[in-house]
MARMAR-791892 format. One record per residue (C-alpha): x, y, z. Coordinates in Angstrom, 1 decimal. Layout:
+--------+--------+--------+
!     c1 !     c2 !     c3 !
+--------+--------+--------+
!      X !      Y !      Z !
...
+--------+--------+--------+
END
This chain:
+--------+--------+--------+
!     c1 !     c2 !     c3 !
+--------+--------+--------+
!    0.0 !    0.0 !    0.0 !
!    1.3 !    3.6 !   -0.5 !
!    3.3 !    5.2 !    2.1 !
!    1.4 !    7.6 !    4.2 !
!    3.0 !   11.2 !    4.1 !
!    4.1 !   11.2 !    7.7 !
!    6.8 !   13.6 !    9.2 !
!   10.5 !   11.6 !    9.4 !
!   11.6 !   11.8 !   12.9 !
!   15.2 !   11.9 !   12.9 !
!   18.1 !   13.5 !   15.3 !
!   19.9 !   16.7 !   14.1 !
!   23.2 !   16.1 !   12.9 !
!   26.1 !   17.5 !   14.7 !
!   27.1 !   20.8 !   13.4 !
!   30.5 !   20.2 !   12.6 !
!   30.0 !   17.7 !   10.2 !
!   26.2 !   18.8 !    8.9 !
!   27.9 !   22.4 !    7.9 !
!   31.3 !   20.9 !    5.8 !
!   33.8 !   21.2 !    8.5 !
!   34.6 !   17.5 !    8.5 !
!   33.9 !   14.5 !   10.7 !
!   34.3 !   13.9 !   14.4 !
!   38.3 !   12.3 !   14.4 !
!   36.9 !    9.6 !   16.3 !
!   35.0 !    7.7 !   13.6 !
!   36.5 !    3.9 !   12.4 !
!   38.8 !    3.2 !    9.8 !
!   37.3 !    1.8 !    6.3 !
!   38.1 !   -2.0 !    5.4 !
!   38.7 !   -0.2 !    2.0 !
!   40.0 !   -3.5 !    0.7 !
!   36.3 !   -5.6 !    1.9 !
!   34.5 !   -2.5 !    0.8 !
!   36.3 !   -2.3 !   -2.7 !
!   34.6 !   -6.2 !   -3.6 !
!   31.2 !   -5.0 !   -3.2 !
!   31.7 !   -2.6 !   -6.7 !
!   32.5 !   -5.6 !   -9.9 !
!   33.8 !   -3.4 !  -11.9 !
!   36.4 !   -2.4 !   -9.6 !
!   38.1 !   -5.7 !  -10.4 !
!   38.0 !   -4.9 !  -14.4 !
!   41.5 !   -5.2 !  -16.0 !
!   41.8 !   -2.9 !  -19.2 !
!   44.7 !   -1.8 !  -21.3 !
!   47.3 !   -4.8 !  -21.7 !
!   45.4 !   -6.5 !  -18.7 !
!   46.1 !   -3.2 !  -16.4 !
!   44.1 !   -2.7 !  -12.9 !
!   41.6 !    0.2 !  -13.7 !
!   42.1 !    2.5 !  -11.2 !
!   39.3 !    4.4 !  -11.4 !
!   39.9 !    8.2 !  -10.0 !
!   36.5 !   10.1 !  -11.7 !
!   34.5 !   10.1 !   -8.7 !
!   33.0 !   13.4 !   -9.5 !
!   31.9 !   12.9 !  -12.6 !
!   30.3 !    9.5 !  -11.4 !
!   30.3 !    6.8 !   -8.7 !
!   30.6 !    3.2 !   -9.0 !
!   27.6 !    1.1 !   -7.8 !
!   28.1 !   -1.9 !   -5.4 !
!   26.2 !   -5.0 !   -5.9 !
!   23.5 !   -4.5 !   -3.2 !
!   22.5 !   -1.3 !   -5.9 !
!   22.6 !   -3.7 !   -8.9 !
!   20.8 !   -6.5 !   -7.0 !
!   17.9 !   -4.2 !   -6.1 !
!   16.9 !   -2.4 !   -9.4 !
!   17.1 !   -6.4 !  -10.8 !
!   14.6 !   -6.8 !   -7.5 !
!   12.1 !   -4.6 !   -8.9 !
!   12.3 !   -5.4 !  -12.5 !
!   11.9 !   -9.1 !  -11.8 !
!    9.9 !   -9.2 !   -9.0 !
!    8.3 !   -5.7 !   -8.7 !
!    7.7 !   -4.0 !  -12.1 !
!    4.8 !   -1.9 !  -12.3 !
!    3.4 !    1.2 !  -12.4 !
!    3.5 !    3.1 !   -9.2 !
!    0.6 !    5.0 !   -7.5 !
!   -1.7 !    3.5 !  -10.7 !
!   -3.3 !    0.5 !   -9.6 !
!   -4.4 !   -1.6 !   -7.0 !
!   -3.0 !   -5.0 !   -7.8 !
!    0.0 !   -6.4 !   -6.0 !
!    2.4 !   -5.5 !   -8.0 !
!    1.2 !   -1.6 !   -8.4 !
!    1.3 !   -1.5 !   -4.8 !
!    4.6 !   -2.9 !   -4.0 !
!    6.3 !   -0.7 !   -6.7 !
!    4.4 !    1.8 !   -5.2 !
!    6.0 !    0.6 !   -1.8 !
!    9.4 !    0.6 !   -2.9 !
!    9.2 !    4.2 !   -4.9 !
!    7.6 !    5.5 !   -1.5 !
!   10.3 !    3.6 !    0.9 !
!   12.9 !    5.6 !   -1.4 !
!   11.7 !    8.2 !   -0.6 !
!   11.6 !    8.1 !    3.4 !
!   15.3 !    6.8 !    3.1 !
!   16.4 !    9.7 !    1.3 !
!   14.4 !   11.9 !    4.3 !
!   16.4 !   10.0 !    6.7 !
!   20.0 !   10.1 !    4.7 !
!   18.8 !   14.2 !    4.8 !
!   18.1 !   14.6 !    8.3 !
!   14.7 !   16.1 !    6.5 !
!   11.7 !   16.8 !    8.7 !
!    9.1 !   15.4 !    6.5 !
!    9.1 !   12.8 !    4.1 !
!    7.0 !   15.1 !    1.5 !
!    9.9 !   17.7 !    1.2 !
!   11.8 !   15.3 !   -0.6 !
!   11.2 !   15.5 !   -4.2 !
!   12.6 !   13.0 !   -7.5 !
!   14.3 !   14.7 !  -10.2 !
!   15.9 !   13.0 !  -13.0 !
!   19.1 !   14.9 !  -12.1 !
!   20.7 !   17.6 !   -9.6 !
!   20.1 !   19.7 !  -13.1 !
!   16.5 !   19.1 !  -13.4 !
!   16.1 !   20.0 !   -9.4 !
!   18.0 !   23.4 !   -9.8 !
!   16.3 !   24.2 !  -13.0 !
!   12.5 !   23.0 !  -11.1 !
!   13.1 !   25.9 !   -9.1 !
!   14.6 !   28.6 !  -11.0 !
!   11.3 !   28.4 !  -13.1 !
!    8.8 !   27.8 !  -10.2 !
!   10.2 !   30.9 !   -8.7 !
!    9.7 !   33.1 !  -12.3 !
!    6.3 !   31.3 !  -13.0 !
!    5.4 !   32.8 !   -9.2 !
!    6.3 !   35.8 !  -10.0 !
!    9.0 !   36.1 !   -7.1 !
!   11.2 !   38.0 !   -9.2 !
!   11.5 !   40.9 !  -11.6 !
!   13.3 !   44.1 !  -12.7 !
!   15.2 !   45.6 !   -9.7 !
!   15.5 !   42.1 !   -8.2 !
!   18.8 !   40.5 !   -7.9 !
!   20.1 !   36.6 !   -7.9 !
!   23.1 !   35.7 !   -6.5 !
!   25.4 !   33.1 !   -7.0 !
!   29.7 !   32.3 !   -7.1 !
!   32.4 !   32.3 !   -9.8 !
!   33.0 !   28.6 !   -9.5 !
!   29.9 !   27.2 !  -10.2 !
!   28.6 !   24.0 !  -12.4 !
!   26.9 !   25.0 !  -15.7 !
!   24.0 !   23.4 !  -13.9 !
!   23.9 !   26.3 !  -11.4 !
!   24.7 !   29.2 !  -13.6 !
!   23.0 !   28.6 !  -17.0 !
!   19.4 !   28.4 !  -14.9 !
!   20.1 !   31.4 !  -13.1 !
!   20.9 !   33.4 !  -16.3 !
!   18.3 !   32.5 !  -18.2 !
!   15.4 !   33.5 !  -15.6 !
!   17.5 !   36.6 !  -15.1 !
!   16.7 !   37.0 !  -18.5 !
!   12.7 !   36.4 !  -18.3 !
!   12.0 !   37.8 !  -15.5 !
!   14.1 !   41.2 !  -16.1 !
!   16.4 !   40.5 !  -12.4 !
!   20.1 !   40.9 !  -12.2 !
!   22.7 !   37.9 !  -11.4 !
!   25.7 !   39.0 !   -9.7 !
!   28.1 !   36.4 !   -8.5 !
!   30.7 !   36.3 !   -5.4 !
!   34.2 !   36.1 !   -7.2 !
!   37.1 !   33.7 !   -6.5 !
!   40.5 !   34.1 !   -5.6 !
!   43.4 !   32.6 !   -7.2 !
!   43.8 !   30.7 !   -3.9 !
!   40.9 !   28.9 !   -4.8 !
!   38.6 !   30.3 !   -2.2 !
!   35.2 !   32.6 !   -2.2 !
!   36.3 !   36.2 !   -1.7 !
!   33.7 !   37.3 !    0.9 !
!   34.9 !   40.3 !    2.1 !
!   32.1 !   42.4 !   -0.1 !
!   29.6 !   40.1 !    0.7 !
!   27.4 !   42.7 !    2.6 !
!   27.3 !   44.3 !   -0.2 !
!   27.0 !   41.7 !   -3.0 !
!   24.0 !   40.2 !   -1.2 !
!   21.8 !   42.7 !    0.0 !
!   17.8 !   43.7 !    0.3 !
!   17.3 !   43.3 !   -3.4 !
!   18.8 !   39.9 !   -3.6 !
!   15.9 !   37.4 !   -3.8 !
!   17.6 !   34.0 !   -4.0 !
!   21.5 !   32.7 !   -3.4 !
!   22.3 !   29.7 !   -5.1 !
!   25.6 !   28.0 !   -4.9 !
!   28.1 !   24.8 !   -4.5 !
!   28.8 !   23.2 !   -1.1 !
!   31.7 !   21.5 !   -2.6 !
!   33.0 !   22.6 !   -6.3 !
!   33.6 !   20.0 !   -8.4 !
!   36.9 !   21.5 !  -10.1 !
!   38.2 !   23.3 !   -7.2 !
!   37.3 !   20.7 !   -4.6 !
!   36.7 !   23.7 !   -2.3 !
!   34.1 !   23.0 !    0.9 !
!   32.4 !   26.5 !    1.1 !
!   31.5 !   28.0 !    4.0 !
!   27.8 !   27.7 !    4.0 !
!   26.7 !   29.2 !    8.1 !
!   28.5 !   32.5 !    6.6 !
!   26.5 !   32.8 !    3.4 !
!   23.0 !   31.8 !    4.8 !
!   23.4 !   34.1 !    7.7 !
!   23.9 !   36.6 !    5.7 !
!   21.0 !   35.4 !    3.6 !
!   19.0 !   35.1 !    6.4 !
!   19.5 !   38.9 !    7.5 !
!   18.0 !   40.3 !    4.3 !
!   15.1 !   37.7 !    3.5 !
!   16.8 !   35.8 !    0.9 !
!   16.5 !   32.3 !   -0.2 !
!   19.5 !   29.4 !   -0.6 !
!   19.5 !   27.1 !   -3.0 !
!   22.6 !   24.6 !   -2.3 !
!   24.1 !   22.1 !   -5.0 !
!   25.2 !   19.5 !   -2.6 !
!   26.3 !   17.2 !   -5.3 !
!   29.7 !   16.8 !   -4.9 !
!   28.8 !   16.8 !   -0.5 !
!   25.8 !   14.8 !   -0.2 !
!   27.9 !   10.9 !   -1.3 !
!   31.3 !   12.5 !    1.0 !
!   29.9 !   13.6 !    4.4 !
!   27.3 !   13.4 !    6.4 !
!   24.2 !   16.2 !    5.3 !
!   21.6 !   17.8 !    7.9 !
!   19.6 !   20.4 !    6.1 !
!   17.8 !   21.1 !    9.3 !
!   21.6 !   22.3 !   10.4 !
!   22.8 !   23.7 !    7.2 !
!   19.3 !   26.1 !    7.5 !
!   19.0 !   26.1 !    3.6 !
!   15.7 !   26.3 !    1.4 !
!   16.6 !   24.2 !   -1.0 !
!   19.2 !   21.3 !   -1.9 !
!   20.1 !   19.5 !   -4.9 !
!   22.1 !   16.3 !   -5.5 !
!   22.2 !   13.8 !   -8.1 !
!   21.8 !    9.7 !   -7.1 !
!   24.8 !    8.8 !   -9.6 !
!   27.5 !   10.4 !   -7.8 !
!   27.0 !    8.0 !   -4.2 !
!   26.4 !    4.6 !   -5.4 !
!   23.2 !    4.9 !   -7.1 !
!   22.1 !    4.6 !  -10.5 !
!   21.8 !    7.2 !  -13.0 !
!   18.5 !    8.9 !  -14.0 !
!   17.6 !   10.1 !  -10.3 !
!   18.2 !   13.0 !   -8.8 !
!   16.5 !   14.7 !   -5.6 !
!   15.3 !   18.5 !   -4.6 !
!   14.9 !   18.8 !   -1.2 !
!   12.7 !   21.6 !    0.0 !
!   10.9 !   23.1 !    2.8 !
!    7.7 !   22.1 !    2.9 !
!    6.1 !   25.5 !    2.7 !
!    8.3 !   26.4 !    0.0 !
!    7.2 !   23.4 !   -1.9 !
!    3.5 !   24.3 !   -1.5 !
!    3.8 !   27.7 !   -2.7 !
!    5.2 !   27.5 !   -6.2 !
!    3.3 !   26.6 !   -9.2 !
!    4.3 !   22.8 !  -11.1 !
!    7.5 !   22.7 !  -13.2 !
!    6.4 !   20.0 !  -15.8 !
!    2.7 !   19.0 !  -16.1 !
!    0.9 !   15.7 !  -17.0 !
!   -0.2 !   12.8 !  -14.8 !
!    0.2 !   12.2 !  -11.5 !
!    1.0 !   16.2 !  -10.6 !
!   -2.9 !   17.1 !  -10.6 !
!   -5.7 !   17.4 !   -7.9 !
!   -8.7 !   17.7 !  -10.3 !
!   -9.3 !   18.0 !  -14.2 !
!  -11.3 !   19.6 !  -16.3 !
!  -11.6 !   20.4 !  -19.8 !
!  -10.9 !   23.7 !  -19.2 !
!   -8.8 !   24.2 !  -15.7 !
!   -6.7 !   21.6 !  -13.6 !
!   -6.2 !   21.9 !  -10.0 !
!   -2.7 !   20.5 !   -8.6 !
!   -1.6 !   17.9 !   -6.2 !
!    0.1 !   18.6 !   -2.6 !
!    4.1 !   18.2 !   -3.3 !
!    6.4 !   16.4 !   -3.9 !
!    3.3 !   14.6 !   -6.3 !
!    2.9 !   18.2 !   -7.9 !
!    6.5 !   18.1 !   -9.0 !
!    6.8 !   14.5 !  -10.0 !
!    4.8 !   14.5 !  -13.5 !
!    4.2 !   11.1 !  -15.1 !
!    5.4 !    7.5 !  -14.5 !
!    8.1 !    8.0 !  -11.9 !
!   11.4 !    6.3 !  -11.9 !
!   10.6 !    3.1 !   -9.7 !
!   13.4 !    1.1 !  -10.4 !
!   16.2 !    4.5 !  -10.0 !
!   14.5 !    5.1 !   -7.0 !
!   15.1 !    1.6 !   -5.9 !
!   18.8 !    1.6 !   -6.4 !
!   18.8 !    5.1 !   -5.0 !
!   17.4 !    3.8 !   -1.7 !
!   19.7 !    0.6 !   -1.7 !
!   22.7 !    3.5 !   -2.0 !
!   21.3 !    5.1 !    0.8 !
!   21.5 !    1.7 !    2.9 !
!   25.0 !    0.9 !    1.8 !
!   26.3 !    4.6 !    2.6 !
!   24.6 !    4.7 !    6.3 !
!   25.6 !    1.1 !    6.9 !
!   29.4 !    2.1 !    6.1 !
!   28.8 !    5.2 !    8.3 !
!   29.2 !    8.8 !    6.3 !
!   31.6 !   10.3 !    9.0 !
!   34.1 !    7.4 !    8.3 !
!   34.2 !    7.8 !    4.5 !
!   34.4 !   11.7 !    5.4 !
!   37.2 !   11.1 !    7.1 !
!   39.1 !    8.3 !    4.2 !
!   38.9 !   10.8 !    1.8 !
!   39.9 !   13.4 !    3.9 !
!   43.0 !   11.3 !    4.6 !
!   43.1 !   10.4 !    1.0 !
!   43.1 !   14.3 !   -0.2 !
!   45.5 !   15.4 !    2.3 !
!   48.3 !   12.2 !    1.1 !
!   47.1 !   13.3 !   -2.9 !
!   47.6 !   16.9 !   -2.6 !
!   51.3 !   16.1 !   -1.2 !
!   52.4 !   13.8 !   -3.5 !
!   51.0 !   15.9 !   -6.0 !
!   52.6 !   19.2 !   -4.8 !
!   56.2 !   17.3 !   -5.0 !
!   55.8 !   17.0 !   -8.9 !
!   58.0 !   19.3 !  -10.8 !
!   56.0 !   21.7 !  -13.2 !
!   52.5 !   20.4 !  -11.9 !
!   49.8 !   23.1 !  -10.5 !
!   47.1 !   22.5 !   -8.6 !
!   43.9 !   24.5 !   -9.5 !
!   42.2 !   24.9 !   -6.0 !
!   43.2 !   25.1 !   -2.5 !
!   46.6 !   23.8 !   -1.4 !
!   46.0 !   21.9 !    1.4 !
!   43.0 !   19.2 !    2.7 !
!   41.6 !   22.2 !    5.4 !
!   37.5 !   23.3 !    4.3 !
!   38.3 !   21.0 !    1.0 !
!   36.9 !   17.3 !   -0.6 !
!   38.8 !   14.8 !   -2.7 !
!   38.7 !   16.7 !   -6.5 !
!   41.7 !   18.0 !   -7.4 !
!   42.5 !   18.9 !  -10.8 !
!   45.9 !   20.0 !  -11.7 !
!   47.8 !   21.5 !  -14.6 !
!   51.1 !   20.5 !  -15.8 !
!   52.9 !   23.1 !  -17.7 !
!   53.9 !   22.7 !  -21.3 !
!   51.2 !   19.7 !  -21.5 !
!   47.8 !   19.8 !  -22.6 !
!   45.2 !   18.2 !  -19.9 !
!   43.8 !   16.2 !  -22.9 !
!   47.1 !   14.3 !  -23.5 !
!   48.1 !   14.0 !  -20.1 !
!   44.7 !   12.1 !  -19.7 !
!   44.9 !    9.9 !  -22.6 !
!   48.4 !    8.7 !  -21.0 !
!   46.9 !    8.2 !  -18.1 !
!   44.2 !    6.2 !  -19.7 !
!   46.6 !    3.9 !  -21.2 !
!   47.9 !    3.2 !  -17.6 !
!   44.4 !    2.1 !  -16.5 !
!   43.8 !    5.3 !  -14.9 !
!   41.1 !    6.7 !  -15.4 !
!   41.0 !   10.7 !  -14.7 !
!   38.6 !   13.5 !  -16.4 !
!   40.0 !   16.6 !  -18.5 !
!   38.6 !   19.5 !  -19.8 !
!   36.6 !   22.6 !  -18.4 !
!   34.8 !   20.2 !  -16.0 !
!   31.1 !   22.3 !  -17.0 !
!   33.1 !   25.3 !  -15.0 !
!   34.4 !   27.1 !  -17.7 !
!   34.6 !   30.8 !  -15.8 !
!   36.9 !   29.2 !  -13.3 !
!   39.1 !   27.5 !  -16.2 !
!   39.1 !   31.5 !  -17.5 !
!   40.0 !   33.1 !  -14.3 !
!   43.2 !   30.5 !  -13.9 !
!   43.9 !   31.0 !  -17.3 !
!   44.0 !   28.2 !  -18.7 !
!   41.8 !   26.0 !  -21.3 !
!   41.3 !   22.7 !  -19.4 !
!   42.5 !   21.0 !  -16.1 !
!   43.2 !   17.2 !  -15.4 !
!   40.9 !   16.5 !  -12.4 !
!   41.3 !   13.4 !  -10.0 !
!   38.7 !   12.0 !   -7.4 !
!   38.2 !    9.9 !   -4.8 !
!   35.8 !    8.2 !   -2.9 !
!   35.3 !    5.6 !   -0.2 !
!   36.7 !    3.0 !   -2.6 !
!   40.2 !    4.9 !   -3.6 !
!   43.6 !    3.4 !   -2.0 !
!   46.8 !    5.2 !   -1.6 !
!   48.2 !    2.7 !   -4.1 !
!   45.9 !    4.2 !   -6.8 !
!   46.9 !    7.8 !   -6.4 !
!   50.7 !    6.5 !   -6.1 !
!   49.5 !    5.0 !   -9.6 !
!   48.4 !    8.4 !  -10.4 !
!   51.2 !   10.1 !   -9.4 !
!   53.6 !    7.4 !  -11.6 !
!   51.4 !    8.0 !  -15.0 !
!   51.9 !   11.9 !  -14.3 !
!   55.9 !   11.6 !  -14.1 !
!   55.5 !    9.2 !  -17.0 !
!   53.2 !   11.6 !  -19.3 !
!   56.4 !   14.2 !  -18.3 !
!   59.2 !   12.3 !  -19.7 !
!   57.1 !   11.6 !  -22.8 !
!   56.9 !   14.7 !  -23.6 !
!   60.1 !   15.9 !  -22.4 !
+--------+--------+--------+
END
C-alpha cells in the first residue's frame, strides 16, 4: 500500500559535520579492501590487462552489488506502475518508490518525508526551481540573484536564463586565485534586493568545501533564499539540512552509489506548497477539467508522469550501503586520501594545482595542470595506464578562464580509492612528463 505522508523523525546532525567542516576524528577506519569487492567493476583489467584505477569520482560513482541486486529486484519481481493500480504488483512498486523516498528523508536529516522530491538529475532539481520561482512571479526588474564564480553550468546557465525572463540581475561572489570565495564584499553583493543565493557546497573543479553558516546568515539577515548544490557533498559527508538552514538542496543519485537517472530537490515544505508545477501531466494534478486543472500537494505536484521506480530503488539501496558504512568514516578516508594526494602531488615538478593547497575546508577533487602539457594528453596517458582521470573545463568554464587556462586534469576519490591508486596516479603523471620531455 502507499506510504502515508508522515513527518520523518530523525536527530539533528552534529554541526561540525552537517555544515562541511569535516567529521568527528573519532570515527573507524574503512576496510577499504572488503569495501572495494562490493563494486565488480572495480576488479575490471583494461589496457594490456592493467588494474583500472578508477579516480572520476566526480563525474560518477561506481555502484556496489547490493545497488545492482535491487533495481534487478524490482524489474523481476516488482515491475509496475507506481501510484496506478491496486493489484500487487502496483502496490509494491508503489512501496518501494515511496520507501525511497523516506530513506532519502532520513539520509537528509529532513523533517518530512514530502519535502523530498525525485528529479531526474541535480540539473532538473536546480532548474524546477529557478522556473517555479519566475512562473510565481518572485522576481522581476530591480530584483537580484546571487550566485559564485566557480559554479557547475548546472547552477549558472538556470540562473541566467530567468534573469533573462523575469528582467532581475545575477551577480556572482568572485574567486581568488587561492581557490577560495572572496567574501569580504559580501554585505554588499548580497543585499535587500537579492531574492535567492544559489551556490556549491563543494565545487567539483576546485574541490573547495564552502562556508555555508556564513552565506546563509547573511541570507538570512535580508530575506533571501539558498538554494545549495550538494552534489559533490551529499555521497562524502554526512548532510543535515535542518543544520545547514537552507531552502533548497540539490544532488544527483549517480554520484553516491546509485544509479543514474535520479536525482532529488529537497525543499521546505512551505516552500514546496507555494510554487506553481515545473512539468505537467499525470500524476502532478488534484482535479481536471476540460478547461482548468487543479494540482496535487508536493512532492506529487513536481513528479509529472510515470516516476522512476526502479532509480528510486537503487537510489534507496545507495542510501542503505552509505549509512551502513557510516558517512563520517568515508568523510574522514577521503579526507585522509586528499590530504596524502595533494602532497604527492605538490612534489611533482611543473604540476599546478587548480584549487586550495591543502585538505583544510576542502573534498577529494583536485585537478591539476602540468605546464607545457595539454590536460587532454596527459589524460589519454593516463588512460593507457588504466587510470582513469577526467579533462577538460569540467562544466566550469569561468573558473578555467579566471586561472587561465583552457582545461584541467581533475582526479577524485571516494570511499573506494587506495593510496596505491593515487601512487599509480602520481607514476602515470611523471610518466606523461618524460614523454613529452
Amino acid at each position: 500500500m502507499t506510504a502515508s505522508p508522515a513527518t520523518v523523525a530523525t536527530a539533528p546532525a552534529d554541526r561540525r559535520t552537517a555544515s562541511g567542516l569535516g567529521p568527528s576524528p573519532e570515527v573507524p577506519p574503512l576496510d577499504v579492501a572488503r569495501l572495494r569487492m562490493d563494486f565488480p567493476i572495480l576488479s575490471r583489467r583494461v589496457h594490456d590487462d592493467r588494474a583500472l584505477v578508477y579516480l572520476d569520482n566526480a563525474a560518477t560513482s561506481q555502484k556496489p552489488t547490493a545497488v545492482l541486486e535491487a533495481m534487478r529486484d524490482y524489474y523481476e519481481l516488482h515491475n509496475a506502475a507506481a501510484h496506478r493500480g491496486v493489484h500487487v504488483l502496483a502496490e509494491e512498486a508503489t512501496d518501494i518508490y515511496e520507501g525511497a523516498r523516506d530513506k532519502v528523508a532520513a539520509f537528509l536529516h529532513a523533517p518530512d518525508r514530502r519535502e523530498i522530491v525525485f528529479t531526474k538529475n541535480a540539473t532538473e532539481s536546480i532548474n524546477l526551481v529557478a522556473y517555479a520561482l519566475g512562473n510565481a512571479g518572485r522576481l522581476g526588474p530591480g530584483d537580484e540573484i546571487l550566485i559564485t564564480q566557480m559554479e557547475h553550468h548546472s547552477n549558472l546557465v538556470p540562473w541566467q536564463l530567468l534573469s533573462q525572463r523575469t528582467g532581475a540581475t545575477l551577480r556572482w561572489i568572485p574567486v581568488t586565485l587561492a581557490g577560495r570565495l572572496q567574501l569580504d564584499d559580501l554585505d554588499a553583493l548580497l543585499t535587500e534586493r537579492t531574492r535567492i543565493v544559489a551556490f556549491v557546497h563543494q565545487s567539483n573543479i576546485l574541490g573547495t568545501v564552502n562556508p555555508v553558516d556564513v552565506i546563509v546568515r547573511r541570507a538570512r539577515e535580508v530575506g533571501a533564499l539558498v538554494l545549495l548544490d550538494a552534489c559533490q557533498s551529499v555521497p562524502h559527508q554526512p548532510i543535515d539540512v535542518q543544520a545547514l538552514d537552507v531552502d533548497f538542496l540539490a544532488f544527483s543519485g549517480h554520484k553516491m552509489c546509485g544509479p543514474t537517472g535520479i536525482g532529488v530537490l529537497w525543499g521546505r515544505y512551505d516552500l514546496l506548497a507555494a510554487l506553481p508545477p515545473f512539468l505537467s501531466g499525470g500524476s502532478m494534478i488534484a482535479e481536471v477539467t476540460m478547461e482548468v486543472s487543479t494540482y496535487a500537494d508536493p512532492p506529487q505536484r513536481f513528479e509529472a508522469g510515470v516516476p522512476m521506480i526502479a532509480e528510486a530503488a537503487g537510489l534507496g539501496a545507495a542510501v542503505d550501503y552509505l549509512t551502513d558504512i557510516g558517512m563520517p568514516a568515508i568523510a574522514e578516508h577521503e579526507r585522509q586520501l586528499t590530504a596524502y594526494a595533494l602532497r604527492s602531488l605538490a612534489a611533482v615538478d611543473r604540476l599546478r594545482i587548480i584549487g586550495p593547497a591543502t585538505s583544510d575546508d576542502r573534498g577529494g577533487a583536485i585537478s591539476f595542470v602540468i605546464d607545457g602539457i595539454h590536460p587532454h594528453d596527459v589524460g589519454q596517458l593516463l588512460d593507457e595506464r588504466g587510470v582513469a582521470v577526467r579533462v577538460g573545463h569540467h562544466c566550469v568554464r569561468p573558473v578555467c578562464q579566471l586561472f587561465g587556462v583552457p582545461a584541467t586534469t581533475r582526479a577524485s576519490f571516494y570511499l573506494y580509492t587506495t593510496p596505491g591508486e593515487i601512487d599509480a596516479l602520481v607514476e602515470g603523471v611523471e610518466r606523461a612528463k618524460r614523454f613529452f620531455g
